[in-house]
TITOR-991515 format. One record per residue: x, y, z of N, C-alpha, C in turn; residue number from 1; residue in one letter. Coordinates in Angstrom, 2 decimals. Example, Ala and Ser with C-alpha at 12.3 -4.5 7.8 and 13.67 -1.06 7.14 Angstrom:
! residues 2
(r (13.19, -5.69, 7.80), (12.30, -4.50, 7.80), (13.20, -3.30, 7.80), 1, "A"),
(r (12.85, -2.25, 7.08), (13.67, -1.06, 7.14), (12.90, 0.03, 7.87), 2, "S"),
! end
This chain:
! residues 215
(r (115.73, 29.69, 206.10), (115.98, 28.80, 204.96), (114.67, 28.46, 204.25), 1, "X"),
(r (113.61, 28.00, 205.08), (112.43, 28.29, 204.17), (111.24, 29.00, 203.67), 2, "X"),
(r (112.40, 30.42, 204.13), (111.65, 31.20, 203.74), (112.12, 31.55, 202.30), 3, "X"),
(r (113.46, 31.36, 202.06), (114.40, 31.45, 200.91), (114.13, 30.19, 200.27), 4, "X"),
(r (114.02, 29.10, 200.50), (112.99, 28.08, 199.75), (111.68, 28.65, 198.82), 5, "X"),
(r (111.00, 28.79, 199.68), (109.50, 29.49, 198.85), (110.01, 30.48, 198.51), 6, "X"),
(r (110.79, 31.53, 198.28), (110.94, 32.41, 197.33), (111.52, 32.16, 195.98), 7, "X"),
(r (112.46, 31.67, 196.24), (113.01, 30.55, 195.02), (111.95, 29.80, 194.14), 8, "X"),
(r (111.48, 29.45, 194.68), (110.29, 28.50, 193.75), (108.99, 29.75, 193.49), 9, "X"),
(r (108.44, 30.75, 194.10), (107.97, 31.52, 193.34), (108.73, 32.37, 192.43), 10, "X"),
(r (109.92, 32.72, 192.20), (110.70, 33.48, 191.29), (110.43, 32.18, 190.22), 11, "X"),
(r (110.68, 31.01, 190.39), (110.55, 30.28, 189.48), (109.41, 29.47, 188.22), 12, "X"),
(r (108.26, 29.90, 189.72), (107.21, 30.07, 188.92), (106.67, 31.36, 188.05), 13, "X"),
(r (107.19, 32.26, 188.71), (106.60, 33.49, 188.29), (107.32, 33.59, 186.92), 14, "X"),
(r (108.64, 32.92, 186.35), (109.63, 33.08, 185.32), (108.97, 32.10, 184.08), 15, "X"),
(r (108.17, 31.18, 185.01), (107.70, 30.11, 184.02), (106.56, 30.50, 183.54), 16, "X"),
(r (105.83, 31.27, 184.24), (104.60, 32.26, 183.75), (104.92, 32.61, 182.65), 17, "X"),
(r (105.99, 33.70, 182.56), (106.04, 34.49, 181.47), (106.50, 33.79, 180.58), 18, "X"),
(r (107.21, 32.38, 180.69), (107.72, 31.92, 179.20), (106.92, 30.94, 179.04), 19, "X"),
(r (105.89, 31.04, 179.57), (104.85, 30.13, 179.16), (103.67, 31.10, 178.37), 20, "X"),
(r (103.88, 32.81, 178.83), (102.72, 33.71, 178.18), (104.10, 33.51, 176.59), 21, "X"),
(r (105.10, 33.84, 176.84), (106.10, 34.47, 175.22), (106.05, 33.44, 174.82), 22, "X"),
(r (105.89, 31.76, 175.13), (105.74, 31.20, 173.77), (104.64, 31.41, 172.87), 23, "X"),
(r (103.43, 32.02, 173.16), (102.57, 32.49, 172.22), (102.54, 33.77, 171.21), 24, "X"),
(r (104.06, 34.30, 171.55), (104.33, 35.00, 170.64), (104.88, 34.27, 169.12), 25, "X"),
(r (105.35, 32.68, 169.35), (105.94, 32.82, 168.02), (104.86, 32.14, 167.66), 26, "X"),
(r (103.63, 31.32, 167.73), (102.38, 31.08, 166.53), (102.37, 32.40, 166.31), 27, "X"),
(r (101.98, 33.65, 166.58), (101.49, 34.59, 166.47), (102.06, 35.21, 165.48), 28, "X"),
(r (103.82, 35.05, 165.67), (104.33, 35.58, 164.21), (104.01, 34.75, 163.27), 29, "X"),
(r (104.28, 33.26, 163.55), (104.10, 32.59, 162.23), (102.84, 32.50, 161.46), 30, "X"),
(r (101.84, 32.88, 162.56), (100.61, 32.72, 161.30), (100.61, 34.41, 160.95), 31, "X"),
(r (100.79, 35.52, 161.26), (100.72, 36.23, 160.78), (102.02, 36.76, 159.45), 32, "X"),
(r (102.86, 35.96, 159.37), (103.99, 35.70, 158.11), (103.74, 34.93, 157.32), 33, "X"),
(r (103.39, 33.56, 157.67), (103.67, 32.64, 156.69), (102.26, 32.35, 156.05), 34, "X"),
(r (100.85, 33.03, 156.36), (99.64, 33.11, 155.42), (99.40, 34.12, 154.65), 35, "X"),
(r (98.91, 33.29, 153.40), (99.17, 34.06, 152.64), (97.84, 34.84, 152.52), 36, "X"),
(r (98.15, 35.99, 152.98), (96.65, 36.66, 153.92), (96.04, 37.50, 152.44), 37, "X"),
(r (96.90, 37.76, 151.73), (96.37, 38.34, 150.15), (95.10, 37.54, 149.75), 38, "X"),
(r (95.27, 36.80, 149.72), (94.40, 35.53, 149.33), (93.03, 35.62, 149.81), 39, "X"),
(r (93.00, 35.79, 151.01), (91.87, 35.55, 151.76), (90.84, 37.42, 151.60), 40, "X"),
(r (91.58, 38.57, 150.79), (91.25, 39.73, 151.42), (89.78, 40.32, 150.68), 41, "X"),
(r (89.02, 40.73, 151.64), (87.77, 41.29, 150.86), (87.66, 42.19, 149.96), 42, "X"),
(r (88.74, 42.94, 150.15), (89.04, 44.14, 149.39), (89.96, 44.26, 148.75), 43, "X"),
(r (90.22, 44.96, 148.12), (92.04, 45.21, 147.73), (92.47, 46.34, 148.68), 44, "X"),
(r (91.75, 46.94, 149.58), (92.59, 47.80, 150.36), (92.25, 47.72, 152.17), 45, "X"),
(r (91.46, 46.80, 151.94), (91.20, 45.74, 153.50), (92.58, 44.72, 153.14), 46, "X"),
(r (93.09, 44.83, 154.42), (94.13, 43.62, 154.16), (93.45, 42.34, 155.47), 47, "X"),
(r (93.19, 41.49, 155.13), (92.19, 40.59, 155.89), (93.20, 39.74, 157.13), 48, "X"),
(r (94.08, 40.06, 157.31), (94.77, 39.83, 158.98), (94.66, 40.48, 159.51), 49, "X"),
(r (94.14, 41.95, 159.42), (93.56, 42.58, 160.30), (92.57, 41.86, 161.22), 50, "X"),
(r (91.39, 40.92, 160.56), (90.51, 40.22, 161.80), (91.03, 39.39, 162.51), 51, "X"),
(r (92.33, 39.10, 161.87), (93.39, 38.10, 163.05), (93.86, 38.36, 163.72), 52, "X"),
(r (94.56, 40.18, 163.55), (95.00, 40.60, 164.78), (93.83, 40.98, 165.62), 53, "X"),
(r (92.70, 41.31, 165.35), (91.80, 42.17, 166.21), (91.02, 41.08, 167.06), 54, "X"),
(r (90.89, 39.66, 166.61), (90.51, 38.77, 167.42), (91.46, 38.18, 167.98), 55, "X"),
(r (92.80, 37.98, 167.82), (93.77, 37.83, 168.76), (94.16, 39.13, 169.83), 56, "X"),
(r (93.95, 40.00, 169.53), (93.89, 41.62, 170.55), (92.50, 40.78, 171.35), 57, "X"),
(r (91.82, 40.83, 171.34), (90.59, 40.40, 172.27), (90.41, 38.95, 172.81), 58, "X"),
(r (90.67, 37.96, 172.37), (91.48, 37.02, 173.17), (91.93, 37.25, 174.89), 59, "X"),
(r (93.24, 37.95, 173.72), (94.34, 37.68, 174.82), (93.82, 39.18, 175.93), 60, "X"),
(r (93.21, 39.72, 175.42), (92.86, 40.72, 176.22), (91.58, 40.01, 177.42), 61, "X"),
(r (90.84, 39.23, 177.37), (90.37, 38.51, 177.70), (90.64, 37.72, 178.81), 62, "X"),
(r (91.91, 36.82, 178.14), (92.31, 35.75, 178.45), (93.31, 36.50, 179.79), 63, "X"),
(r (94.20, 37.54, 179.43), (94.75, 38.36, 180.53), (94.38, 39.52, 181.36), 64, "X"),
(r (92.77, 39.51, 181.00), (92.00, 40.46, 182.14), (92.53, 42.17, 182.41), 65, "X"),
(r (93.41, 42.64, 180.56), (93.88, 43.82, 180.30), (92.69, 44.74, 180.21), 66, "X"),
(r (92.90, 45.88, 180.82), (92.22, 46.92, 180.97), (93.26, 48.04, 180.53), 67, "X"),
(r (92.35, 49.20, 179.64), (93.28, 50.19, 179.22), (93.25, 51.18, 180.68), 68, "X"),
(r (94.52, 51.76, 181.34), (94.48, 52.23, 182.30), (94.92, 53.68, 181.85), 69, "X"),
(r (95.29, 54.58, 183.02), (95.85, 55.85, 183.11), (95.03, 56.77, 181.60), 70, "X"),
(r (95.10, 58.48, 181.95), (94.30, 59.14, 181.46), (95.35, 60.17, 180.56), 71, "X"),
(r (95.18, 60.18, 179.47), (96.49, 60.91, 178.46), (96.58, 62.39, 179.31), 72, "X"),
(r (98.05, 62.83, 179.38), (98.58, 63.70, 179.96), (100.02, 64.14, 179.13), 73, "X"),
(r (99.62, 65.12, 178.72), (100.77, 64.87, 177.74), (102.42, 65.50, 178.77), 74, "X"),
(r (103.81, 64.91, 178.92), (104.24, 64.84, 179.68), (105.80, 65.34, 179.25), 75, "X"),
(r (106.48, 65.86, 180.08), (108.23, 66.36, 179.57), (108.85, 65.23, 179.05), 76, "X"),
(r (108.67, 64.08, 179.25), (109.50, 63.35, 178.75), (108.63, 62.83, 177.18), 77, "X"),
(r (107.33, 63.10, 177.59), (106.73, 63.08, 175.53), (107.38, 63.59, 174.54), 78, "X"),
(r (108.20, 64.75, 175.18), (108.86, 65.79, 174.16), (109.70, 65.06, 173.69), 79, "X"),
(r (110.32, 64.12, 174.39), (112.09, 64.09, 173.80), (111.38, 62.71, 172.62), 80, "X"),
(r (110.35, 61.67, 173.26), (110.03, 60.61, 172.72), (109.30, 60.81, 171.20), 81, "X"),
(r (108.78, 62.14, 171.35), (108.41, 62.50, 170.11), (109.34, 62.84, 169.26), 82, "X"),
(r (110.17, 63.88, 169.74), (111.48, 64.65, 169.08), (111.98, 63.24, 168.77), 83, "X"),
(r (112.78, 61.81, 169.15), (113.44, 60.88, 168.76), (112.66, 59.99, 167.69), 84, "X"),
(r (111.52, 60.01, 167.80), (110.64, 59.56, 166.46), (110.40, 59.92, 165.45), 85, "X"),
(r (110.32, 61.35, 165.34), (110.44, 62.14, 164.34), (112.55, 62.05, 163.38), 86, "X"),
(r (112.91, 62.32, 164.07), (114.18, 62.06, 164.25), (115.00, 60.47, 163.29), 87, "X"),
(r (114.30, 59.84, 164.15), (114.61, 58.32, 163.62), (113.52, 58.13, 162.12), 88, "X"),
(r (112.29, 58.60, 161.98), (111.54, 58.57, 160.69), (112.52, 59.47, 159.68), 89, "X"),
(r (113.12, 60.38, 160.15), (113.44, 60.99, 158.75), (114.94, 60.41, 158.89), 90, "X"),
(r (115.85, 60.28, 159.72), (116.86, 59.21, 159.19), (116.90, 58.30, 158.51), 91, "X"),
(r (116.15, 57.46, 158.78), (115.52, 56.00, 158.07), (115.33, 56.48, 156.32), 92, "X"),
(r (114.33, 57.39, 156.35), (114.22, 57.83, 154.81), (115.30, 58.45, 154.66), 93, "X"),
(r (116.19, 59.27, 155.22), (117.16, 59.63, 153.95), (117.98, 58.59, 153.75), 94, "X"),
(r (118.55, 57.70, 154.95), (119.09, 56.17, 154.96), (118.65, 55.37, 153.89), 95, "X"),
(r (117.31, 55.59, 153.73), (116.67, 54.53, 152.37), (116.90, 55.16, 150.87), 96, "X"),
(r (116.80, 56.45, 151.05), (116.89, 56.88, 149.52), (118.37, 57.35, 149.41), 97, "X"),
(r (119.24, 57.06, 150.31), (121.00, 57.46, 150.27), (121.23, 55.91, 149.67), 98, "X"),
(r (120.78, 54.69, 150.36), (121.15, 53.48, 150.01), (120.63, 53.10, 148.32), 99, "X"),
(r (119.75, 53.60, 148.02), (118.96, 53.46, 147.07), (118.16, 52.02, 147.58), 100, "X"),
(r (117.49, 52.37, 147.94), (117.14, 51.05, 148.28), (115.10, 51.04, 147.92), 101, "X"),
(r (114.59, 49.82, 147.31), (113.54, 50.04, 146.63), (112.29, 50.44, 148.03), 102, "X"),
(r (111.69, 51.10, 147.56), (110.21, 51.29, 148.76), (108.91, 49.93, 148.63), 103, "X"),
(r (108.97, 49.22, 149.52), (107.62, 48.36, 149.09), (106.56, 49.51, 149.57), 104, "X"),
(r (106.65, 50.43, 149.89), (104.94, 50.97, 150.41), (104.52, 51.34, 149.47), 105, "X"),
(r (105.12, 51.61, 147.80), (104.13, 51.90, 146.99), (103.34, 51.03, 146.57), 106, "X"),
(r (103.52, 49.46, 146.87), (102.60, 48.33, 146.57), (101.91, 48.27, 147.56), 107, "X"),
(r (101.72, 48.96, 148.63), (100.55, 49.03, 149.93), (99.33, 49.38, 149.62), 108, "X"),
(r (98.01, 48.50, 149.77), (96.71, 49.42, 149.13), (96.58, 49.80, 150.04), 109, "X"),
(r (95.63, 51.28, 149.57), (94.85, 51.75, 150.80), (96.12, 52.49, 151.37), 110, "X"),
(r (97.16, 53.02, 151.38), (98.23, 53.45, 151.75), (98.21, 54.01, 153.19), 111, "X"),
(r (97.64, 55.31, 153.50), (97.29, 56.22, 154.34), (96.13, 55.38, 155.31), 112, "X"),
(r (95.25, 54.47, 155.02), (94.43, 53.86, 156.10), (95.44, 52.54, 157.02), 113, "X"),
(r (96.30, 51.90, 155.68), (96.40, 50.70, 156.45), (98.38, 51.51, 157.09), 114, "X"),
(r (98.84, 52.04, 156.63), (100.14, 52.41, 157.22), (99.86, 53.72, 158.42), 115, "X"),
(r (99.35, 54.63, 157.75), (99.31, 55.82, 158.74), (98.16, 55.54, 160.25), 116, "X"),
(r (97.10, 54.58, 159.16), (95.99, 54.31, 160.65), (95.99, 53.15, 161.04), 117, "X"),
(r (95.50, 52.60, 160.78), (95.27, 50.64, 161.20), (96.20, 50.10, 161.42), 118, "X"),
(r (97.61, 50.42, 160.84), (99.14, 49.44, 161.42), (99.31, 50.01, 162.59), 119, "X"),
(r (99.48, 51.41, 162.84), (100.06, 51.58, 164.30), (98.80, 51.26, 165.48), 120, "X"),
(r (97.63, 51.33, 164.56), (96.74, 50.77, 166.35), (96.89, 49.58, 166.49), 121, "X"),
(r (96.68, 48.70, 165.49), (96.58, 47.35, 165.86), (97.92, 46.63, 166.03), 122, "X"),
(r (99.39, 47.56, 165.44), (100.11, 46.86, 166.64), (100.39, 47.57, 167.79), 123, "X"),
(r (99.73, 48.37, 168.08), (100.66, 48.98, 168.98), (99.65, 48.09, 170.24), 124, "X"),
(r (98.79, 47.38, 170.16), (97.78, 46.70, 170.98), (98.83, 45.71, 170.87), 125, "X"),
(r (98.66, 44.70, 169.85), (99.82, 43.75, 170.01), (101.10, 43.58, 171.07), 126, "X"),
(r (101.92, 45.00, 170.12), (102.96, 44.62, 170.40), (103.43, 45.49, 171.56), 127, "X"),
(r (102.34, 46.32, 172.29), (102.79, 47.00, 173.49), (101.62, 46.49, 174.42), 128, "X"),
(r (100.47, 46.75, 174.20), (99.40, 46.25, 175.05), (99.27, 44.80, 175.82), 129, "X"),
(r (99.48, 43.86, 175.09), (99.40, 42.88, 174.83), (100.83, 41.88, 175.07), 130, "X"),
(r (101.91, 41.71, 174.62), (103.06, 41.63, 174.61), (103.57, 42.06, 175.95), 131, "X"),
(r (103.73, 43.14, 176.42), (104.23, 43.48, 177.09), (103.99, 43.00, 178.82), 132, "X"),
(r (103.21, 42.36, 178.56), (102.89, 40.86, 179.57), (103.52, 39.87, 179.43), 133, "X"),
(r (104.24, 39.71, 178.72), (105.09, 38.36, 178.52), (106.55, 38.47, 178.61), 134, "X"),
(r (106.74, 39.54, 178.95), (108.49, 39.84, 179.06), (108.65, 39.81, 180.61), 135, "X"),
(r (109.61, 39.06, 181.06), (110.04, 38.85, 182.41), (111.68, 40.30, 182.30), 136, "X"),
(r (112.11, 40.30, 183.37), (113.24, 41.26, 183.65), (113.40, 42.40, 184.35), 137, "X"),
(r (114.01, 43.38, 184.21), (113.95, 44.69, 184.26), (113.38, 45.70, 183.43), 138, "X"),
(r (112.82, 47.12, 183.90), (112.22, 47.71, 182.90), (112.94, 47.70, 181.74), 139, "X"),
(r (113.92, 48.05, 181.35), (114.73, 48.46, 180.15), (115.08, 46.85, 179.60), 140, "X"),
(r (115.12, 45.74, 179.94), (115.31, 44.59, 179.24), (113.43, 44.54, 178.79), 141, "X"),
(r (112.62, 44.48, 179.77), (111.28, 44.82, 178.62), (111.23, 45.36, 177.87), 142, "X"),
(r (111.40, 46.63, 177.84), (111.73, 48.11, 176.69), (112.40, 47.09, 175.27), 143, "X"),
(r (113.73, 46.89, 176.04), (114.81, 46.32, 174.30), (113.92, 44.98, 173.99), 144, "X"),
(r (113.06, 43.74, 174.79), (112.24, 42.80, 174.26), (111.28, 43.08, 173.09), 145, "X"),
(r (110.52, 44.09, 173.66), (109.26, 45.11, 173.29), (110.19, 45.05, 171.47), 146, "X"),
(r (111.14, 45.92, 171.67), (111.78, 46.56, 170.25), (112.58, 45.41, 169.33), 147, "X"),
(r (112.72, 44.32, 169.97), (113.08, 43.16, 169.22), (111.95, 42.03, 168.58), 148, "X"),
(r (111.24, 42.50, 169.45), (110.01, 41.10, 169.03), (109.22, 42.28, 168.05), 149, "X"),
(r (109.42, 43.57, 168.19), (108.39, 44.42, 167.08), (109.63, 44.47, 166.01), 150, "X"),
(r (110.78, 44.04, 165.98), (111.42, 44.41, 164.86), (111.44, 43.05, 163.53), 151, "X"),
(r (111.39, 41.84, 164.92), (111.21, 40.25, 164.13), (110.54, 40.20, 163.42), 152, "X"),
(r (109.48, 40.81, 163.59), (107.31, 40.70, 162.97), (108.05, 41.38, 161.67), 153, "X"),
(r (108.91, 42.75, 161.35), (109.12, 42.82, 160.50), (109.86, 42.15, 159.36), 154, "X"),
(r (111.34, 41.38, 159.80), (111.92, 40.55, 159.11), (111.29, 39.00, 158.74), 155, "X"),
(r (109.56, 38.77, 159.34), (109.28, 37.64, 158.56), (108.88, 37.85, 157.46), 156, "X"),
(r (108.59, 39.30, 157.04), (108.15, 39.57, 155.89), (108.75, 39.75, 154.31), 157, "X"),
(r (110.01, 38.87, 155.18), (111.09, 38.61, 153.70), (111.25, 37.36, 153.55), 158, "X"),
(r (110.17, 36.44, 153.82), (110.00, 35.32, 153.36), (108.62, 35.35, 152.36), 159, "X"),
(r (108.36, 36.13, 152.32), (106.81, 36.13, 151.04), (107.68, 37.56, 150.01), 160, "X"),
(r (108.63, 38.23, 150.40), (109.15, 39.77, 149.93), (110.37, 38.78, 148.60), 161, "X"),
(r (110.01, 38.96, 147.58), (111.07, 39.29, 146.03), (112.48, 39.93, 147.20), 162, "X"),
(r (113.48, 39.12, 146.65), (115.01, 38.88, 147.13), (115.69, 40.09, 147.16), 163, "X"),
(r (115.31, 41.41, 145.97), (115.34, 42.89, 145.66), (114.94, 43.36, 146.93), 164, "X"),
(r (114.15, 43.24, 147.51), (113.72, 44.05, 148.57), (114.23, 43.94, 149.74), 165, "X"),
(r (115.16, 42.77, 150.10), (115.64, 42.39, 150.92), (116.54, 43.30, 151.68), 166, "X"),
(r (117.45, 43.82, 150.96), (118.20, 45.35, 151.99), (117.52, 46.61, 152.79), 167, "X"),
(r (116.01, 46.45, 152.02), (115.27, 47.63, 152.57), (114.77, 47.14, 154.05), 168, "X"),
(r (114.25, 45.19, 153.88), (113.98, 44.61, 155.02), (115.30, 44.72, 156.26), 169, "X"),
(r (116.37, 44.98, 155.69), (117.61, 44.91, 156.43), (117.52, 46.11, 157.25), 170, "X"),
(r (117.40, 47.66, 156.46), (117.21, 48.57, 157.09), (115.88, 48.85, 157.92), 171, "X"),
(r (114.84, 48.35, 157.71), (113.37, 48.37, 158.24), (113.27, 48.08, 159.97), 172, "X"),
(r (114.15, 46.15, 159.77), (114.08, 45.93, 161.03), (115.25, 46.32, 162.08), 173, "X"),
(r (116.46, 47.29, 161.64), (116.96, 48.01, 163.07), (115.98, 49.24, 163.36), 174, "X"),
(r (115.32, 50.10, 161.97), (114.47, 51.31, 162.78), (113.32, 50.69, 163.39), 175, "X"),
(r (113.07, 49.52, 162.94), (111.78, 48.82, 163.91), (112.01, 48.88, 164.95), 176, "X"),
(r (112.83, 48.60, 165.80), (113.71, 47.98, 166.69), (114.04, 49.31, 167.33), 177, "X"),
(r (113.93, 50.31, 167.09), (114.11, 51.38, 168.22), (112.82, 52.07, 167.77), 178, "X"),
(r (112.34, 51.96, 167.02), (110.56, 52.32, 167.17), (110.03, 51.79, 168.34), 179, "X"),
(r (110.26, 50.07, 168.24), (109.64, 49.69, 169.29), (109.90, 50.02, 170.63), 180, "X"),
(r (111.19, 50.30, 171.16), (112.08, 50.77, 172.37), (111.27, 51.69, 172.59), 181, "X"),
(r (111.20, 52.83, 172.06), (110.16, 53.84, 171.90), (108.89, 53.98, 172.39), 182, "X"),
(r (108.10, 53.43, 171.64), (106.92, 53.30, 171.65), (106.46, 52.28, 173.33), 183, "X"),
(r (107.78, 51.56, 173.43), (107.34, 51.09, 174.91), (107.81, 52.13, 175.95), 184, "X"),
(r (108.48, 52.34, 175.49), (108.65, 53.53, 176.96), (107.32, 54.95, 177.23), 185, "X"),
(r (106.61, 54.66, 175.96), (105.75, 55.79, 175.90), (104.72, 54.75, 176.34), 186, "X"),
(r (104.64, 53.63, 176.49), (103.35, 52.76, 177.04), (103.52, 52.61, 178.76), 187, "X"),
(r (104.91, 53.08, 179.50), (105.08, 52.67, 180.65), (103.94, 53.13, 181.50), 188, "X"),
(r (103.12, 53.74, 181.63), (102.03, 54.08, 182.17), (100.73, 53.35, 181.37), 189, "X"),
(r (101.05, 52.70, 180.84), (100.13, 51.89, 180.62), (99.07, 52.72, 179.79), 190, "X"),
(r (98.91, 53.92, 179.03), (98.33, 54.59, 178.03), (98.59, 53.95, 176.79), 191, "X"),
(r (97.64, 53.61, 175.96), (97.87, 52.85, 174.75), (97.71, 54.06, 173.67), 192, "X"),
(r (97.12, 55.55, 173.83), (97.03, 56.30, 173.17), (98.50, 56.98, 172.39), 193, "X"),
(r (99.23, 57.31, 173.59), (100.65, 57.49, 172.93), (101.74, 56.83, 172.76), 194, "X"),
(r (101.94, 55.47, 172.79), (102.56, 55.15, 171.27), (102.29, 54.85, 170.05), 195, "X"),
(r (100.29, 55.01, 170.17), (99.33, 54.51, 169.11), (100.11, 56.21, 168.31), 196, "X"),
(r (99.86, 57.49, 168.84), (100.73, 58.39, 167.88), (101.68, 58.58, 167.47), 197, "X"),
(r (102.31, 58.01, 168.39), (104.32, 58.20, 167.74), (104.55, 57.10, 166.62), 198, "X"),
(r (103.77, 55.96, 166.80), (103.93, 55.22, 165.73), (103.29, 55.59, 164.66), 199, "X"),
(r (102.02, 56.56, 164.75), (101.63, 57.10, 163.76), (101.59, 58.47, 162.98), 200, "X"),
(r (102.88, 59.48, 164.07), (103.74, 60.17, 163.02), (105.01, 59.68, 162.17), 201, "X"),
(r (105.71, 58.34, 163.04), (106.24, 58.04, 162.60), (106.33, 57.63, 161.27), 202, "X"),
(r (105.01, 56.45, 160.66), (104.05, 56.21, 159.49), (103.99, 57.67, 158.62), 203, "X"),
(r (103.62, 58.40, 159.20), (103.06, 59.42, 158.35), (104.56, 60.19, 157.52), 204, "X"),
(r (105.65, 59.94, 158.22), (106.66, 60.07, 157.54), (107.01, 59.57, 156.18), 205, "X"),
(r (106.99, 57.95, 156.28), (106.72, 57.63, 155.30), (105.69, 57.48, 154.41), 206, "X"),
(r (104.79, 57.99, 155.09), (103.63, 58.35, 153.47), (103.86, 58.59, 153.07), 207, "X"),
(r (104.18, 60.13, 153.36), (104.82, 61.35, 153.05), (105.61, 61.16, 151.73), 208, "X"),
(r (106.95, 60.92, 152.38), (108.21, 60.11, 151.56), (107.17, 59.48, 150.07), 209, "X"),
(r (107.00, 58.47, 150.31), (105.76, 57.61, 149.70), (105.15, 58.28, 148.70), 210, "X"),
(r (104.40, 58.82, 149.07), (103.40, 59.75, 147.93), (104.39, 60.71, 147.34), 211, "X"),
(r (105.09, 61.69, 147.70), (105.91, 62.71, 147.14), (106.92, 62.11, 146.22), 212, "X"),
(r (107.25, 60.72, 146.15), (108.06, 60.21, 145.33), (109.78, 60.74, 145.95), 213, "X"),
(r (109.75, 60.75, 147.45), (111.01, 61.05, 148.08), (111.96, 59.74, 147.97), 214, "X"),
(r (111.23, 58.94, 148.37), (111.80, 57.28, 148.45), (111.38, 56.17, 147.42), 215, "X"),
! end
């Protein structure tokens, strides 16, 4: 009985851990939504929350004693995770230009640095590196967390987004949302390199789209 005592109360602490690490996920969305980070940017094609995510990446990297582990190997099950990314990028675009639905990435400066390069590293630190310390459960309830909390980050962005754009935000955050599924199952070894690429062929899809005037 007390041995089932103290286990009980460490399951309980160990549960309070983690919802004591995930409440620092929602400042995290809210200051990265609700500032108006245009404002602050050095450039027109520096978007200046970048130093917010990159000093919140080091923080919490810090603060949780994360080390990048395991050595890239590229693996049988890469195939299918790639094949489903590729897959889900060009659904999404014909989904967007079947719906008619408007593209914000042509108002993206810097297009190809901040979508194809700098968005998928710096979230994929976020929202796999980082994050993925704060989900209590089973692997696959981490996995669907992982792809819900990366799909949210996208729907705050229809509170600063013109009311027009709003269906594209509709379609954005379900492919977010199995991007992210994705991209965590390609982090289960704890390699931050490959979902830093799948998220960034994924991107490169829509450049693509983007520049060619597909979408």
């Amino acid at each position: 009985m007390l041995m089932v005592f103290f286990s009980c109360i460490m399951l309980e602490i160990t549960h309070w851990n983690y919802i004591m690490k995930a409440l620092l996920i929602i400042p995290y969305l809210a200051i990265s939504a609700f500032i108006p980070w245009e404002k602050f940017s050095i450039s027109e094609g520096f978007l200046s929350n970048i130093f917010f995510d990159i000093v919140f990446i080091l923080v919490m990297t810090k603060w949780l004693k994360l080390k990048l582990e395991g050595s890239f190997k590229f693996e049988r099950g890469d195939v299918k995770l790639t094949a489903a990314t590729i897959l889900l990028a060009i659904g999404s675009i014909f989904s967007l230009k079947a719906l008619g639905l408007g593209n914000p990435f042509i108002y993206v400066p810097a297009l190809f640095l901040n979508l194809v390069i700098l968005g998928p590293i710096i979230e994929e630190f976020i929202f796999r590196f980082v994050f993925i310390h704060f989900y209590a459960g089973t692997k696959w309830q981490k996995h669907l967390s992982s792809g819900f909390i990366f799909s949210m980050s996208h729907a705050l962005s229809m509170f600063h987004a013109p009311q027009s754009w709003h269906p594209f935000f509709y379609l954005q955050i379900s492919y977010a949302f199995v991007l992210g599924v994705i991209c965590s199952l390609a982090f289960e070894k704890r390699n931050i390199i490959k979902p830093i690429l799948l998220h960034m062929i994924f991107n490169l899809f829509f450049y693509v789209a983007t520049v060619t005037n597909t979408i």
